[in-house]
C-alpha positions as CSV (number, residue, x, y, z in Angstrom):
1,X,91.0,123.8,128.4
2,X,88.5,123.1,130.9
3,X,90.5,124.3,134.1
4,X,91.6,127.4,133.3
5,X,95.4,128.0,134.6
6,X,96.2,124.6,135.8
7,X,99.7,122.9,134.3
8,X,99.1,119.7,132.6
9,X,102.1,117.4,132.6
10,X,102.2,115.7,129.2
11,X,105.3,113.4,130.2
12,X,102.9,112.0,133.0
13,X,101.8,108.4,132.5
14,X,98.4,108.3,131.9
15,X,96.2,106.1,134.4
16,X,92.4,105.3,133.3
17,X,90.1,104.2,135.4
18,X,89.4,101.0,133.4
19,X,93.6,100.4,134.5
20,X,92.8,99.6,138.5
21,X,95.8,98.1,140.1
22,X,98.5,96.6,138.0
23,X,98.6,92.8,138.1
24,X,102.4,91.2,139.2
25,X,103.8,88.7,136.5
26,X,102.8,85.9,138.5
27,X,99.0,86.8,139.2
28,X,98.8,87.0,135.0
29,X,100.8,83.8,135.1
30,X,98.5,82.5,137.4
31,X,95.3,83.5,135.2
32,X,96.2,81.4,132.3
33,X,96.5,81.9,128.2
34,X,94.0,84.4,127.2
35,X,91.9,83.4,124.2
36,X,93.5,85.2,121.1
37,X,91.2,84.1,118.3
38,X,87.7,84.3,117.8
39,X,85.1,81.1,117.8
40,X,84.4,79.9,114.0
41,X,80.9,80.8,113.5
42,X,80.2,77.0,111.5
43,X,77.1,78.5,109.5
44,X,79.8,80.8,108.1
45,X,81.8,77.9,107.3
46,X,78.9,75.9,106.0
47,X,77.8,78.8,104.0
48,X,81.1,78.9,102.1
49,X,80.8,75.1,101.6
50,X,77.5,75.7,99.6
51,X,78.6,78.2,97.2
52,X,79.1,77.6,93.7
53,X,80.5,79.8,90.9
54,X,77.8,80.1,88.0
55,X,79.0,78.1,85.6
56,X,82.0,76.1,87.8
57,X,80.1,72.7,87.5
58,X,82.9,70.8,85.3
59,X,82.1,67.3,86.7
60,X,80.6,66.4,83.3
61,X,83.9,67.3,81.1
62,X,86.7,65.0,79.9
63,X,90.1,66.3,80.0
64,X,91.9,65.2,76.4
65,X,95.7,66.2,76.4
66,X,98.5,64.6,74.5
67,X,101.5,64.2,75.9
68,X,104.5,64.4,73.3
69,X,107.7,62.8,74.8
70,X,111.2,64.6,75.2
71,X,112.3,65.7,72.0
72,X,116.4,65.5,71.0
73,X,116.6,69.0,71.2
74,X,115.3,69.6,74.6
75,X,116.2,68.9,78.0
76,X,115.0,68.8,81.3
77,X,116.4,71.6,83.9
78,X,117.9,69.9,87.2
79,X,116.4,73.1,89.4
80,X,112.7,73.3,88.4
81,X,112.3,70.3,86.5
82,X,110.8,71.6,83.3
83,X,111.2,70.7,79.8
84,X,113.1,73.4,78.2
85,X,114.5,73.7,74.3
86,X,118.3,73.6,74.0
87,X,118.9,77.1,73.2
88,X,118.0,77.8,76.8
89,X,120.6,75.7,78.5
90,X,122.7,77.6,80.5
91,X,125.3,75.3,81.8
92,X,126.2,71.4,81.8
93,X,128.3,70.5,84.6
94,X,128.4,67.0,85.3
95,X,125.1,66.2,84.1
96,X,123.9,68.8,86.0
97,X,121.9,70.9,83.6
98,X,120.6,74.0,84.4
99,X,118.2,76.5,82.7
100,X,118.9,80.1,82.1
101,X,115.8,81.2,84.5
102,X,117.6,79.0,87.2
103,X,121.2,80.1,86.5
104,X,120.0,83.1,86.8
């Protein structure tokens, strides 16, 4: 302690000196919106722009897929849309066919 024998009041509020007087509502009203986010440094921006993966430079590959149509045996789930074989249908109500992921 650095006065010896004096009470401190811990339920006190505590005042700083960087506190000074306490603005009303209206005077903080008055002052406007205080900036909340930082400025965009734009060489940060342009930095992240620049950078490239080693190895990420696909703009000379061909994409070959086959797409294979809708067999008999498999249907398309109502809820997400995906192709899914029978044996996972988990109800058909009025057309409405629903996976078991979905049903779920």
């Amino acid at each position: 302690m650095s006065q010896a024998g004096a009470e401190i009041d811990y339920d006190a509020p505590r005042k700083s000196e960087d506190d000074g007087d306490v603005d009303s509502l209206e005077e903080l009203q008055a002052r406007g919106p205080v900036e909340k986010w930082a400025t965009v440094d734009e060489e940060d921006v342009t930095a992240a722009d620049e950078f490239e993966l080693p190895g990420a430079d696909l703009s000379g590959e061909e994409l070959a897929v086959v797409v294979v149509p809708r067999q008999a045996d498999e249907f398309v789930c109502t809820h997400c849309f995906l192709v899914h074989h029978r044996s996972q249908l988990a109800s058909d109500t009025a057309g409405q066919l629903v996976c078991m992921e979905c049903a779920a």
